[in-house]
C-alpha positions as CSV (number, residue, x, y, z in Angstrom):
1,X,16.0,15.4,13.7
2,X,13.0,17.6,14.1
3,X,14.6,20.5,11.1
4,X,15.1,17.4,9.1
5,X,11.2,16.3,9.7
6,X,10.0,19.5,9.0
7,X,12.0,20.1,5.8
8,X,10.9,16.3,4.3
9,X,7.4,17.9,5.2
10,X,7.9,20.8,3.4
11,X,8.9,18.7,0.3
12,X,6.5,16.8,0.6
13,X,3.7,19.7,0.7
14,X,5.3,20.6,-2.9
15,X,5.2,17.1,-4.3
16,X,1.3,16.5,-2.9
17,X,0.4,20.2,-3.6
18,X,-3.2,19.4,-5.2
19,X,-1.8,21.0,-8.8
20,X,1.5,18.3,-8.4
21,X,1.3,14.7,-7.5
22,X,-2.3,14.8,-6.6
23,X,-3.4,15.7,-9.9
24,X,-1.1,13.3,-12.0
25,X,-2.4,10.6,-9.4
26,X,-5.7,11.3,-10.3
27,X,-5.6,12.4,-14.0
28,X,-3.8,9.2,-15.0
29,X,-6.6,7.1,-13.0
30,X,-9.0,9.4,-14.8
31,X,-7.7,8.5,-18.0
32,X,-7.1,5.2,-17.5
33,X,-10.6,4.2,-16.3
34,X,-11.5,5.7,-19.4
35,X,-9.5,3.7,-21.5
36,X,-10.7,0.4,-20.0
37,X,-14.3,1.4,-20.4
38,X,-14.9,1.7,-16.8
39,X,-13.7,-1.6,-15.8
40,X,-13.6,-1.2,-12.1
41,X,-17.7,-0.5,-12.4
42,X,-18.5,-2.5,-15.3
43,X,-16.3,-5.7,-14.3
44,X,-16.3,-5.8,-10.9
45,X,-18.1,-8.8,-10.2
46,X,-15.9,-10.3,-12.2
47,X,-12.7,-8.9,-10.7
48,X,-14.1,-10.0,-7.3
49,X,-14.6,-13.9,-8.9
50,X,-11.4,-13.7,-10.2
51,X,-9.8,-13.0,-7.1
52,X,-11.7,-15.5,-5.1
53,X,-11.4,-18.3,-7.2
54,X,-7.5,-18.9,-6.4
55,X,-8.8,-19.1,-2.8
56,X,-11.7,-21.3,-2.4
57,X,-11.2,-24.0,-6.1
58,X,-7.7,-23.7,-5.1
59,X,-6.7,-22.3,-9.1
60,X,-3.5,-23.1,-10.2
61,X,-3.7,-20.9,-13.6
62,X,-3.4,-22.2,-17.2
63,X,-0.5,-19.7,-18.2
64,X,3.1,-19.6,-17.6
65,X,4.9,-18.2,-14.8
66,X,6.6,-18.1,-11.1
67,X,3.7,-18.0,-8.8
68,X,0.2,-18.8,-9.2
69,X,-2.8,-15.8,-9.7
70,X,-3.8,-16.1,-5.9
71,X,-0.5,-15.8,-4.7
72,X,0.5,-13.1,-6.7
73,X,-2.9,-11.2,-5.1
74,X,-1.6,-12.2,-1.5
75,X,1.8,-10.8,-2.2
76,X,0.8,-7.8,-3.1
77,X,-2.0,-7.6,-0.6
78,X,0.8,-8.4,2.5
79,X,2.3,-5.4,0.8
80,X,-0.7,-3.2,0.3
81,X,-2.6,-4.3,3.5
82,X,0.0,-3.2,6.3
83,X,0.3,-0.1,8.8
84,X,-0.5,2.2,6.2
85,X,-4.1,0.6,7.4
86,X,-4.1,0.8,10.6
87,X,-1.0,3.6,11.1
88,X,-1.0,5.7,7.9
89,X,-4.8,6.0,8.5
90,X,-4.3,7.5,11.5
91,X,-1.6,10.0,10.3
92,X,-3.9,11.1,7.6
93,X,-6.5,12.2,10.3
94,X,-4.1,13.9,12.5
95,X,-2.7,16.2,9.1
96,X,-5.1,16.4,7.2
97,X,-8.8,16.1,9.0
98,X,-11.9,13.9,8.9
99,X,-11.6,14.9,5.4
100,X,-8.5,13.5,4.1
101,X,-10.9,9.6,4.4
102,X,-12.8,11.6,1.4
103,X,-9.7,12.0,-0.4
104,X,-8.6,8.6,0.2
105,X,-11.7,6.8,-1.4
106,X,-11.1,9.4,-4.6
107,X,-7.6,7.7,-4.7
108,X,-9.2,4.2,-4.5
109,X,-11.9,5.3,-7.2
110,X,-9.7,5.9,-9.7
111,X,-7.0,3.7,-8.6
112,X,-8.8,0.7,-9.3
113,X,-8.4,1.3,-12.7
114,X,-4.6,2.2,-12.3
115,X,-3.7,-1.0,-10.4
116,X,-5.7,-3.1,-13.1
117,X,-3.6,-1.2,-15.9
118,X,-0.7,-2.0,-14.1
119,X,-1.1,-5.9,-13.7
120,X,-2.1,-5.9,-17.5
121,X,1.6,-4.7,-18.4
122,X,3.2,-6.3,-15.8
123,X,2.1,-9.4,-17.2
124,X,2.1,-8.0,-21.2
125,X,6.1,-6.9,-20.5
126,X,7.2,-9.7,-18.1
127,X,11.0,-10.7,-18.7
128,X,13.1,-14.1,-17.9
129,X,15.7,-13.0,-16.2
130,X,19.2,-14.4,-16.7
131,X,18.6,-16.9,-13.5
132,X,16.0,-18.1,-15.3
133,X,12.4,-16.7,-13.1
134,X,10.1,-14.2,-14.4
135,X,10.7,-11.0,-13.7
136,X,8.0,-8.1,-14.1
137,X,7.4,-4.4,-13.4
138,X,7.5,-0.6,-14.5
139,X,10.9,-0.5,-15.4
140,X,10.2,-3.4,-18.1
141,X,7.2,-2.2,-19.3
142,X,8.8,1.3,-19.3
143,X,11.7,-0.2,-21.1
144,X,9.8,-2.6,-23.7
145,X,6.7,-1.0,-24.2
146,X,7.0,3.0,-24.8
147,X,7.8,4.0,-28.1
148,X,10.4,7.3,-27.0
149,X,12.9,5.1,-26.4
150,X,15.2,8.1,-25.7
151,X,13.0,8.8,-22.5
152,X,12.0,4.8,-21.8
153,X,15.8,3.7,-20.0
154,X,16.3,7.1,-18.0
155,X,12.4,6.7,-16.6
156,X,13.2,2.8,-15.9
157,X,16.4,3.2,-13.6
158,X,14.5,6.3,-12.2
159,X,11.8,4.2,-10.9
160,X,14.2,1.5,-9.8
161,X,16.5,4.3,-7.9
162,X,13.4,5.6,-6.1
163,X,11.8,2.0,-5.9
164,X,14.7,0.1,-4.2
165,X,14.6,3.5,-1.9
166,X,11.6,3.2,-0.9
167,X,12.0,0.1,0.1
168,X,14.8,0.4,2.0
169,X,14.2,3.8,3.9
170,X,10.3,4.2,3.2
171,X,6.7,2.8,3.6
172,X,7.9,-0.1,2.6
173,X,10.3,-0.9,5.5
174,X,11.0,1.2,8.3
175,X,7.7,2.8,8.8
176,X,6.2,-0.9,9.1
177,X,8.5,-1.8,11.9
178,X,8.1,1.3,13.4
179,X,4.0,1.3,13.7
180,X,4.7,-2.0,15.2
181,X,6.9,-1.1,17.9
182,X,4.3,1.9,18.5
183,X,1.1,-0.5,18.8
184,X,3.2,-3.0,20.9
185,X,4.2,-0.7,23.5
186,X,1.0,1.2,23.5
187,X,-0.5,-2.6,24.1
188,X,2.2,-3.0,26.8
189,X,1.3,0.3,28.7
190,X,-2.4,0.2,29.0
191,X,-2.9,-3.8,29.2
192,X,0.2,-4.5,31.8
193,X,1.7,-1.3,32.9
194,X,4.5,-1.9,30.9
195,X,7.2,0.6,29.3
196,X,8.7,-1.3,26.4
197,X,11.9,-0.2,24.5
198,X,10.9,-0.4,20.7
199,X,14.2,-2.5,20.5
200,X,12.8,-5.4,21.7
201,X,9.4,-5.5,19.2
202,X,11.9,-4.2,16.6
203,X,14.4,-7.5,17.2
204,X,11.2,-9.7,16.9
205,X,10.5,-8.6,13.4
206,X,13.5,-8.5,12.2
207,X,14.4,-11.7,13.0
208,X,11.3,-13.4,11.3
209,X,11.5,-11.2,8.2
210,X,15.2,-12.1,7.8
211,X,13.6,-15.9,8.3
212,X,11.4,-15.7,5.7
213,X,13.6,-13.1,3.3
214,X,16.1,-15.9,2.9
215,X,13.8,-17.9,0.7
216,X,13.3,-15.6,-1.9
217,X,9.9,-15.0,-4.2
218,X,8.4,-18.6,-3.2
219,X,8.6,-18.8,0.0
220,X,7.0,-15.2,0.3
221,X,4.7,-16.3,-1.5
222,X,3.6,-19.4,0.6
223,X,3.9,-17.0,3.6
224,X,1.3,-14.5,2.2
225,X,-0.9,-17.2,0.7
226,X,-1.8,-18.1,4.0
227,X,-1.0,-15.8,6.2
228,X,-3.1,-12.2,4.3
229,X,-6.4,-13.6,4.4
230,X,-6.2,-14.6,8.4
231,X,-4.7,-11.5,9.1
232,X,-7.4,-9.0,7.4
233,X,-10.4,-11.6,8.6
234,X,-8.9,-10.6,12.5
235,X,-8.6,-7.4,11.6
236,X,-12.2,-6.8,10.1
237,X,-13.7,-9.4,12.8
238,X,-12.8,-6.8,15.5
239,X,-13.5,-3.4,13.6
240,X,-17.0,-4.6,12.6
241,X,-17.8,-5.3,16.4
242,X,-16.2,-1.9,16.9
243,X,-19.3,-0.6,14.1
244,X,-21.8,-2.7,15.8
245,X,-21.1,-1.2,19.2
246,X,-21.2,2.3,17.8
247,X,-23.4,2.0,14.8
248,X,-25.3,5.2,15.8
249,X,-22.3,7.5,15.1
250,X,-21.8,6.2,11.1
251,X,-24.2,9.5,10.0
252,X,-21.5,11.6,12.2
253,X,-18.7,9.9,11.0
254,X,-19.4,10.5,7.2
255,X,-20.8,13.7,7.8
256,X,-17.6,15.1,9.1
257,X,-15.7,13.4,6.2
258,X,-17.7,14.7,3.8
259,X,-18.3,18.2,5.0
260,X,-14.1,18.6,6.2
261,X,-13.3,17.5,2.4
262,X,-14.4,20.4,0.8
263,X,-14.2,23.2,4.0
264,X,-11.5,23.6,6.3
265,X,-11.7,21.8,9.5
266,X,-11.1,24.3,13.1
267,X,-9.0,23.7,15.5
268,X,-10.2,21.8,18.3
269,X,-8.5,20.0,21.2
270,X,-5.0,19.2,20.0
271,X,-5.5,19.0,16.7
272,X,-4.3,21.8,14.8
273,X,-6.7,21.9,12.2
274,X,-6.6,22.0,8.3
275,X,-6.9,23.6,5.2
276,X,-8.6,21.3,2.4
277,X,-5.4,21.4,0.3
278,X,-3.9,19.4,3.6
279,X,-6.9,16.9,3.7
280,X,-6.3,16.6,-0.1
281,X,-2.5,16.0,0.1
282,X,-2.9,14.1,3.6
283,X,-5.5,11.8,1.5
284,X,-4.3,11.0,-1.7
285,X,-0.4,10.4,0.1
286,X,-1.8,8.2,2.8
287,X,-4.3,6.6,0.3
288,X,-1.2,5.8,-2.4
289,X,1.0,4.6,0.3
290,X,-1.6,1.9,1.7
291,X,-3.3,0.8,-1.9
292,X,0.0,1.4,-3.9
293,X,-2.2,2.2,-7.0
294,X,0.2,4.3,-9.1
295,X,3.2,3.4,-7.3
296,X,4.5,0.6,-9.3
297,X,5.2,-1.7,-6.5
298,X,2.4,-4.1,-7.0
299,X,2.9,-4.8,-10.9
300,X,6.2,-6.7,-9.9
301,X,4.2,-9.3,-8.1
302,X,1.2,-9.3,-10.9
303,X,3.7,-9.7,-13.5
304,X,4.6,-13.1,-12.7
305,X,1.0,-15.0,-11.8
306,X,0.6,-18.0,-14.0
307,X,-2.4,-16.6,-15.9
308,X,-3.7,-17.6,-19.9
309,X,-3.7,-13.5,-20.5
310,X,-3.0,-10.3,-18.4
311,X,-6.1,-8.9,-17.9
312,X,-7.5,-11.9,-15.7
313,X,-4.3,-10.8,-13.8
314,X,-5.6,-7.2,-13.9
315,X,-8.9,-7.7,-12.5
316,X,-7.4,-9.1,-9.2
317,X,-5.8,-6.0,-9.1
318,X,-8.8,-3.5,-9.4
319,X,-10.3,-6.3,-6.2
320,X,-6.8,-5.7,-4.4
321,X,-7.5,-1.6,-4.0
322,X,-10.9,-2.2,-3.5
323,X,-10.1,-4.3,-0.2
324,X,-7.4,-2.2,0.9
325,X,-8.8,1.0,0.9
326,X,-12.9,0.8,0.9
327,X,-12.8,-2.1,3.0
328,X,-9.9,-2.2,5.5
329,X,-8.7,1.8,5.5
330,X,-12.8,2.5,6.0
331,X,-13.2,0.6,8.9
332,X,-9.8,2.0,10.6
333,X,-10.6,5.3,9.6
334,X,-14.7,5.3,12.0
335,X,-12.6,4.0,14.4
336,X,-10.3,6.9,15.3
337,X,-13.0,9.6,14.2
338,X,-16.0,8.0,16.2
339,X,-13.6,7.9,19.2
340,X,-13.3,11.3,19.0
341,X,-9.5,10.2,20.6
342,X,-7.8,12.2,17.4
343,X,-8.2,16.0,18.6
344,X,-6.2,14.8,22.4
345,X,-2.9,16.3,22.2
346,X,-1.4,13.3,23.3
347,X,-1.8,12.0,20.0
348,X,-0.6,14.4,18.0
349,X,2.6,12.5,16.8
350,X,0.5,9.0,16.7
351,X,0.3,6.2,14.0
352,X,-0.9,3.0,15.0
353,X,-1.0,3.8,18.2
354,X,-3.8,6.3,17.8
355,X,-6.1,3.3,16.1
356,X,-5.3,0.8,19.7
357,X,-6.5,3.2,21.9
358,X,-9.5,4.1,20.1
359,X,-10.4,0.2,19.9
360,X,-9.4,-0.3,23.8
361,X,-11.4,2.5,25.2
362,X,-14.4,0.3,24.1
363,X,-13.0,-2.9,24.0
364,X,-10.6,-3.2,26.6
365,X,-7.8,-5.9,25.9
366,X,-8.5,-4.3,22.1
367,X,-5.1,-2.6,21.8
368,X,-3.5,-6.9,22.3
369,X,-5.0,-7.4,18.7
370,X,-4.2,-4.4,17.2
371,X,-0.9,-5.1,18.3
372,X,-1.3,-8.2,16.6
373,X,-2.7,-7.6,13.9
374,X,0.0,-4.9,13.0
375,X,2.6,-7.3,13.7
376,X,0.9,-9.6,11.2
377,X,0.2,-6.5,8.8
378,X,4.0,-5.0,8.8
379,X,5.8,-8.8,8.4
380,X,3.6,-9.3,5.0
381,X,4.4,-5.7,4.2
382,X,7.9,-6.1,4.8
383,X,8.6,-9.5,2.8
384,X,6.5,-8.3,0.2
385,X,8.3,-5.2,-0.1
386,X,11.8,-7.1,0.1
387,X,11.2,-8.6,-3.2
388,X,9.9,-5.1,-4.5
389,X,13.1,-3.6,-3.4
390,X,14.9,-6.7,-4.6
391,X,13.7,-6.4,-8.5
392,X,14.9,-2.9,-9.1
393,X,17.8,-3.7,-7.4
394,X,18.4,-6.8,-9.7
395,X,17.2,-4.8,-12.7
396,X,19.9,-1.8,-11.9
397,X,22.6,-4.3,-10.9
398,X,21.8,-7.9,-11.9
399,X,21.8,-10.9,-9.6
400,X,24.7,-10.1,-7.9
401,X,23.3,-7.0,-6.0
402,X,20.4,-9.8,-4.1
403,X,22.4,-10.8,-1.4
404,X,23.7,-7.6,-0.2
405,X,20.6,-6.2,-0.8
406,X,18.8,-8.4,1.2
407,X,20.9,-8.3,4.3
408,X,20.7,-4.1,4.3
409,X,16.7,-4.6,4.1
410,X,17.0,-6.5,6.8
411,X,18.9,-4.9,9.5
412,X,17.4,-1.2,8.5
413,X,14.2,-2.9,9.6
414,X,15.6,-2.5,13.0
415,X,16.6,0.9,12.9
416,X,13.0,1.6,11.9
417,X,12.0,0.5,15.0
418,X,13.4,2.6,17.5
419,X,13.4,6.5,15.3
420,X,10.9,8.9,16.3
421,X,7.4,8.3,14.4
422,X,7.2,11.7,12.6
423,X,10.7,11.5,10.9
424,X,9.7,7.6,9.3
425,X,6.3,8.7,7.9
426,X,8.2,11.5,6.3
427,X,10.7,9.8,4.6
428,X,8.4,7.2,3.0
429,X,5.6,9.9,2.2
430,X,8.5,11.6,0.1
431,X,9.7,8.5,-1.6
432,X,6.4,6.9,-2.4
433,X,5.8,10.0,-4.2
434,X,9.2,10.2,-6.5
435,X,8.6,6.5,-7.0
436,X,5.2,7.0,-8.4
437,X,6.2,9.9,-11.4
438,X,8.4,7.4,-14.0
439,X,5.6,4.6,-13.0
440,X,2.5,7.0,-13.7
441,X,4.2,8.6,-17.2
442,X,4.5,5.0,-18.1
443,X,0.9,4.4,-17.8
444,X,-0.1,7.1,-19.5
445,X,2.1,6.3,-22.6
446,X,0.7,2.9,-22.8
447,X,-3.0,3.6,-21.9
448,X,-3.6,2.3,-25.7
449,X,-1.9,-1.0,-24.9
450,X,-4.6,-1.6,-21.9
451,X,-7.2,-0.7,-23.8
452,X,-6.8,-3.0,-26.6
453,X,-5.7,-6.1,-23.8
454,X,-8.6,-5.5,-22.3
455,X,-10.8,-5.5,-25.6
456,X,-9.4,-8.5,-26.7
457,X,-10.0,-10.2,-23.3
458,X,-13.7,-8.8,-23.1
459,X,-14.5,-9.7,-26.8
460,X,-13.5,-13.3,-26.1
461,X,-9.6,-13.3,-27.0
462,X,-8.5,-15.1,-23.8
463,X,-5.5,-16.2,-24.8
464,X,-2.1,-14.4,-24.3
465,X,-0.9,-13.6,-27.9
C-alpha cells in the first residue's frame, strides 16, 4: 500500500509540477477573467445578491429547468464545501507549508472567473435527455459548443471517464467518508477514551447517502437546500470564536503564509519541510479539489437552475468559490497554523483530524463538532458528487448505467472509510487533476462564448436567446 501511495505521489508531483496543471489552472482563470471583464471584481455585489436572493425571497427563477437557482448553488456548494475544508486543508499544510494557503487564494482568485464561465455554458449547452430532465456539463458543452469537432467527442468521454472516476475512487467519495471516520474517532478518543473502528462511522454514512441517493437529482436537491447553509453557519460559528480567542496571532498566521509562499519553509518538529514548488502544487491541488473551479463538476448542477439567462446562473458561481475557499478554507486554514499542532509528528499522516485537535486544545468538546460538522460536510459532498458521477455515467452509457452505478457509489463509500488516509488523498489528488485537462481546454476554446453571454447580460439582454 505504501509503494502504491508513493508512486500516485509521484504522479501527482508531475501533473501539479508548477509548469503542468498549475499553470493551465491558472492561465485559463487568467484568461478567462479577462474575457469577462473582470467579473468576479466588477460584479461581485451582484454575484453575492444573486446568490442570496434564492435564500431569503425564496426565488423560484423565470427560466426553464430541473431545479431552481438556489438549489443548484446548494448542490454544488454540499459538493464544494466538504472535507476538502476541513481535511484537504489540513493536508495542504502538512505537504506543502504555511504557504500552500497563499496558493490556494491564487486558485480562488482566478477561479472565480473559471466557475462563473463554467455555469454560463452549463446553462448555454444544457441537453434534455431521453428521460426527459435536463442534463448539463463539460462533456455537452465540449460536444456542442467547440468548433474542432474532430477533438470535441474524444475530450467529452475523456472528461466523463476521469469524471465518473473521480467520483467513484476520488475526492468526491472515498476521501469524504474517510476524513469522517478520521474526525469521529479522533472525537471518540480525546472526548470519551474511546477507540473506534472506522467501520462503524463508515456504515453510518453509507447508509444515509444510500437513503438519500435513491431519490435522484430532487431529492438531493431538497437535502442541500437545507441542509449547506446550517452546516457552514456551525462551521463558521465555531471557527470565528476560534479567531476571537486567538485574534493576536492573525499577523503571525499571514506572515508565515505569505513569507513560506515564495521561500522554502525548514524543517521543524515533524514536519518535513518544503520547497515552494510543493506549497504551489500542495495549494493549487488542495484548492481545486475543495472549490472545484476548473474541474467540471460543478457546471453539471449550474446547468440545470431554472434561470431567464446563464450568466445570472454564473454569478452564483463566482459567490460559490468565494465562500468555499476565502471564507471557509481561511478560517480552517488559522486554525491548524495558529495551533502550531501541524509540525507534531503525530500528525504527519492527518486530515481532518489535524483541524479537531487544534479546535479541542482551546475549546475542549471542539473536536464533537468538528466531528459533526464533517459528517454534515462529506454526506452533502457525497450526494452531490453521486449525481456528478451519475451524469457522465449516463452521458457514456445512457440511462441504463444509473442504477448500477449508483449502488457501486454507494458501497465504495464504505471502503473509503476504513483505507489508510495517505493512500485516499492520493487517489483523488490524481483524478481531480485528469478530470480537470478536457474541462479546462473546453474553456479556453469557448472563452468567446462567455464573453459575448456575459455582454449581452451586462448591456441589458437578459433574456436567454
Amino acid at each position: 500500500m505504501e509503494q502504491l501511495t508513493n508512486l500516485l505521489n509521484q504522479l501527482s508531483g508531475y501533473l501539479y509540477a508548477p509548469y503542468a496543471l498549475p499553470a493551465l489552472l491558472v492561465g485559463a482563470g487568467a484568461y478567462l477573467t479577462y474575457q469577462t471583464g473582470f467579473v468576479q471584481i466588477r460584479h461581485f455585489g451582484t454575484a453575492v445578491k444573486e446568490a442570496l436572493s434564492g435564500m431569503f425571497a425564496g426565488k423560484e427563477g423565470k427560466g426553464e429547468g430541473t431545479i431552481t437557482s438556489f438549489q443548484a448553488l446548494t448542490t454544488a456548494l454540499a459538493s464544494t464545501v466538504g472535507n476538502g475544508n476541513i481535511g484537504g486543508v489540513a493536508t495542504a499544510i502538512i505537504v506543502g507549508g504555511p504557504g500552500a494557503i497563499f496558493w490556494m487564494w491564487v486558485t480562488a482568485a482566478v477561479g472565480m472567473a473559471t466557475k462563473y464561465s463554467e455555469a454560463v455554458l452549463g446553462v448555454h449547452y444544457r441537453v434534455t435527455t431521453e428521460s426527459g430532465e435536463f442534463a448539463s456539463g463539460p462533456m455537452y458543452y465540449i460536444t456542442n459548443g467547440l468548433k474542432e469537432k474532430p477533438y470535441a467527442k474524444p475530450l467529452a468521454y475523456m472528461f466523463c471517464v476521469f469524471g465518473a472516476a473521480t467520483a467513484l475512487f476520488g475526492t468526491g467519495n472515498m476521501a469524504q467518508s474517510n476524513t469522517i471516520a478520521q474526525t469521529f474517532r479522533q472525537a471518540a478518543q480525546q472526548n470519551f477514551d474511546l477507540d473506534v473502528h472506522p467501520l462503524i462511522p463508515g456504515l453510518l454514512i453509507t447508509v444515509a447517502c444510500g437513503l438519500v441517493l435513491l431519490g435522484g437529482i430532487k431529492r438531493i436537491a431538497m437535502v442541500s437546500e437545507k441542509l449547506v447553509p446550517s452546516m457552514i453557519v456551525v462551521y463558521m460559528l465555531m471557527g470565528l470564536v476560534y479567531v476571537v480567542m486567538n485574534v493576536g496571532e492573525i499577523p503571525a498566521v499571514f506572515g508565515v503564509i505569505f513569507s513560506n509562499a515564495f521561500t522554502p519553509m525548514a524543517a521543524v518538529g515533524g514536519f518535513v519541510g518544503a520547497g515552494v514548488s510543493q506549497a504551489i502544487a500542495a495549494g493549487i491541488s488542495r484548492g481545486v479539489l475543495s472549490n472545484e473551479a476548473g474541474l467540471g463538476s460543478a457546471p453539471i448542477a449550474h446547468g440545470i437552475a431554472k434561470v431567464s439567462h446563464p450568466v445570472q446562473q454564473g454569478l452564483v458561481g463566482v459567490f460559490e468559490v468565494f465562500v468555499d475557499t476565502i471564507v471557509v478554507c481561511s478560517m480552517t486554514a488559522f486554525i491548524i497554523i495558529s495551533s502550531g499542532m501541524w509540525q507534531l509528528a503525530e500528525f504527519q499522516q492527518s486530515s481532518g483530524d489535524l483541524t479537531a485537535a487544534a479546535l479541542d486544545a482551546q475549546m475542549p468538546g471542539a473536536s464533537l463538532l468538528v466531528a459533526l460538522c464533517s459528517f454534515l460536510f462529506g454526506f452533502s459532498t457525497l450526494i452531490g458528487w453521486c449525481y456528478y458521477g451519475e451524469k457522465c455515467f449516463e452521458f457514456m452509457f445512457g440511462t441504463k448505467g444509473i442504477v448500477p452505478y449508483r449502488f457501486i457509489y454507494t458501497a465504495l463509500i464504505l471502503v473509503g472509510a476504513v483505507v489508510p488516509v495517505p493512500i485516499v488523498w492520493a487517489i483523488g489528488t490524481l483524478l481531480n487533476g485528469f478530470m480537470a485537462f478536457p474541462n479546462l481546454i473546453g474553456l479556453i476554446g469557448l472563452g468567446g462564448v462567455v464573453a459575448k453571454l456575459t455582454k449581452e447580460y451586462f448591456n441589458g439582454e437578459r433574456t436567454t436567446s
